[in-house]
Structure formats: C-alpha cells, structure tokens
ZASELO-104132 format. One record per residue (C-alpha): residue number from 1; z, y, x. Coordinates in steps of 0.1 Angstrom, whole numbers, plus 5000, padded with zeros to 4 digits. Layout:
# ZASELO-104132
PT|doza|pz|py|px
PT|NUM|Z|Y|X
...
This chain:
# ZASELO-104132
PT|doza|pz|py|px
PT|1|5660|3023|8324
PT|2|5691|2998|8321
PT|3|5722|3018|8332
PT|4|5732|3005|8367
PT|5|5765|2992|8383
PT|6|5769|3030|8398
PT|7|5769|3046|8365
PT|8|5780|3022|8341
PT|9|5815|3040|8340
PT|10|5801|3076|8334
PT|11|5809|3089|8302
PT|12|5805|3120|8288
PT|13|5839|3144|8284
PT|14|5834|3178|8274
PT|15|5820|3213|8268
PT|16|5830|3244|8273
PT|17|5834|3275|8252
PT|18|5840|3306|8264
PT|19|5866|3322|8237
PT|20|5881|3358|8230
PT|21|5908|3355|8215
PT|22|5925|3317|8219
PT|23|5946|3323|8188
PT|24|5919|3328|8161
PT|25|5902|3299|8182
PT|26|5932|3278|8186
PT|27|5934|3285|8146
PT|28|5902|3272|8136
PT|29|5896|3244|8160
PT|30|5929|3229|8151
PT|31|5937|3242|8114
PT|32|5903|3242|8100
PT|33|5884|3213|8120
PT|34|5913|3190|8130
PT|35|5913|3184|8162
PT|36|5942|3180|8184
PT|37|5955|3206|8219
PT|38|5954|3179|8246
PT|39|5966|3202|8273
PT|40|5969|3242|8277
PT|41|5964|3249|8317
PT|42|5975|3285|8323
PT|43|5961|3305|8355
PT|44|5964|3335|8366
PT|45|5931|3354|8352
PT|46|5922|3328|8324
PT|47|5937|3297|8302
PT|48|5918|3265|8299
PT|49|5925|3249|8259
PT|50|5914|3214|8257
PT|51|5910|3197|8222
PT|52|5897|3165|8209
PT|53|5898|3144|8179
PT|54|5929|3123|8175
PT|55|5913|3088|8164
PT|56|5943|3067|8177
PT|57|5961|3063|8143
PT|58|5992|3072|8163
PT|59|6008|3106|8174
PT|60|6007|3109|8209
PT|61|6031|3127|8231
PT|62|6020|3157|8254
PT|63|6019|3132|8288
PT|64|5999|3112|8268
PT|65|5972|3135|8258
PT|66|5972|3156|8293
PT|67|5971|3117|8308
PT|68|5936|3110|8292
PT|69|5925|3140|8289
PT|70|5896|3134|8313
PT|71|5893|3094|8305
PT|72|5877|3099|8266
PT|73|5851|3113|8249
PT|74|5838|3144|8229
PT|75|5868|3166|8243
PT|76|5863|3205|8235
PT|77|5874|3230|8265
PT|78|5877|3269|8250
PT|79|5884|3293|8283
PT|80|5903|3326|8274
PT|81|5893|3353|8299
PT|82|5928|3374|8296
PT|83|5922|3405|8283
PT|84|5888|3400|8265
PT|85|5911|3396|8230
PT|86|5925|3437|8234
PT|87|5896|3452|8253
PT|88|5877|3475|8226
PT|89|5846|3475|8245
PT|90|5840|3433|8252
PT|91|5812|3428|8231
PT|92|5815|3388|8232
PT|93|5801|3362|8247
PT|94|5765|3346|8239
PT|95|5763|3315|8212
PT|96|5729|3305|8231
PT|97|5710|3309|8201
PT|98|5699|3348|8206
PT|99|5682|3367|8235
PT|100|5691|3371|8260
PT|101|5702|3338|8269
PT|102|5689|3317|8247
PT|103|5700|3282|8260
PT|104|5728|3265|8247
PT|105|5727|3255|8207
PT|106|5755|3244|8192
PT|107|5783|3213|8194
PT|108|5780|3190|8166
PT|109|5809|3172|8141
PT|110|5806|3139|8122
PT|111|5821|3135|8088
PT|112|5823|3115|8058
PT|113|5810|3134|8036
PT|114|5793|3170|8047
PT|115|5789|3184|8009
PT|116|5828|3178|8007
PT|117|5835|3192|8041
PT|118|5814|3224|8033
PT|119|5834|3227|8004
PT|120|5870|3227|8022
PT|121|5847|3252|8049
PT|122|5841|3276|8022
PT|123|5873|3274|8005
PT|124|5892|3283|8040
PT|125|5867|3312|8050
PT|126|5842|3295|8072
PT|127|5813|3311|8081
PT|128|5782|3295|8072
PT|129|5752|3299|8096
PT|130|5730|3270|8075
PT|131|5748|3253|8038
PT|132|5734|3219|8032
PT|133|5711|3227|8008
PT|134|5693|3255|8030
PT|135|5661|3249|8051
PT|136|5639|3218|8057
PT|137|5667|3195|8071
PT|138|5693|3185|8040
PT|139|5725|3174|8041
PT|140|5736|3187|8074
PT|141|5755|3222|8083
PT|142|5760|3243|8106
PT|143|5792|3267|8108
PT|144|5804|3292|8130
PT|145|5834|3296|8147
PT|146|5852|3331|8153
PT|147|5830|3334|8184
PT|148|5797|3327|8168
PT|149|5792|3292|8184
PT|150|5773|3274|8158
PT|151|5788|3240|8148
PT|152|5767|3213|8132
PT|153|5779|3190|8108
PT|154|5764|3159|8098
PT|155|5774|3130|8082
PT|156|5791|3102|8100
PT|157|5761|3078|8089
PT|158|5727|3087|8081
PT|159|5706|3070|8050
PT|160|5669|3077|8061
C-alpha cells in the first residue's frame, strides 16, 4: 500500500534502552561505536541520553543537535533510572532475548566493513554475542553493550 498524504512525513526516530549505569553506557555508545550525545534531559528520578550518528560532515553545536533531535533518523535514547548504577541488589534490565520477556531483539549498525569493525570491537573489549564467522548467517555480528543489549552489525551493502 502506497504511503498516503497523512503519513508521508512520518519517519522513524528512536529506541529506547533502559541503562544502569549511563557512564559505562555513555562510554561505549560514544567511544566505542561513534555516535554523538544530541541532548542529556535531566529529571528528577531518571536522565534521558539521546545519541545518533553524526553524518553531517560538520560539528554541530549543542542547539543544533537538541534542535533536530526529534526531526532525523536512527536516534538511540538510553534512560538511567538514578540509583540502579549503586544499588547491590538491581539485577538489570531484560535484553528481550531471554525469558521472561522475550520480545525485543536487538538495534542494528551498518558499516563498511564488519570483519574490520569486529576487529577494532575485540581490540577495545567488546563483548561478542555472535563473531562473523559463527552460525548460519556470515558476515554479520552481533555485540553486546554493558547492559547486555545485543547489537547487530552488518555491512553497509550486502553482495547476495
């Protein structure tokens, strides 16, 4: 079905990952995959992150990343409960890929190359959930993040 006049703006913004501890998250989502903080919202009980690729070929300026924040595409929002990064007992949140509450999967990543970008993940510490060579399906990844989250990565073009 042909999109219509009523939806022909929608696009598709973000996710949203629960985190415990926004500094090892911060960490890897920035240091290890790249992306950029678009906007830190702080509240009283929690802390909204929001993160995205930076594909502009110029540095913007913080009004200019919280200004289209919600107007692109394949933006990443990590929530940090306060408290869950000290408190002993939190046992952390579900990836969505165990019971209970099996659901959710995983976010994905494009990249040029995915037997390079494994090799800078291993290098840096990443933990692996599937290396390219594992399994039935070659040439894609999937990593984990310091929640558990699984991350696929996949090349930017695929030769079938």
């Amino acid at each position: 079905m042909p999109r219509t006049a009523e939806t022909a703006s929608f696009k598709f913004n973000h996710t949203m990952l629960r985190v415990k501890d926004p500094k090892m998250s911060l960490a890897f989502y920035q240091d290890i995959l790249g992306m950029d903080l678009l906007s830190k919202q702080d509240f009283s009980d929690f802390t909204l992150y929001f993160l995205a690729f930076n594909h502009e070929g110029k540095d913007l300026t913080a009004k200019e990343k919280e200004a289209t924040r919600f107007s692109r595409e394949g933006v990443l929002e990590l929530t940090h409960n306060h408290g869950t990064e000290s408190d002993s007992n939190f046992q952390g949140y579900a990836s969505g890929n165990t019971d209970p509450g099996k659901g959710f999967g995983h976010i994905a990543i494009t990249v040029d190359d995915v037997e390079k970008a494994c090799e800078r993940f291993e290098k840096l510490g990443v933990a692996f959930k599937k290396k390219p060579s594992d399994g039935k399906m070659k040439n894609i990844a999937f990593i984990l993040d310091p929640d558990g989250y699984w991350i696929e990565v996949v090349p930017g073009v695929l030769n079938l």
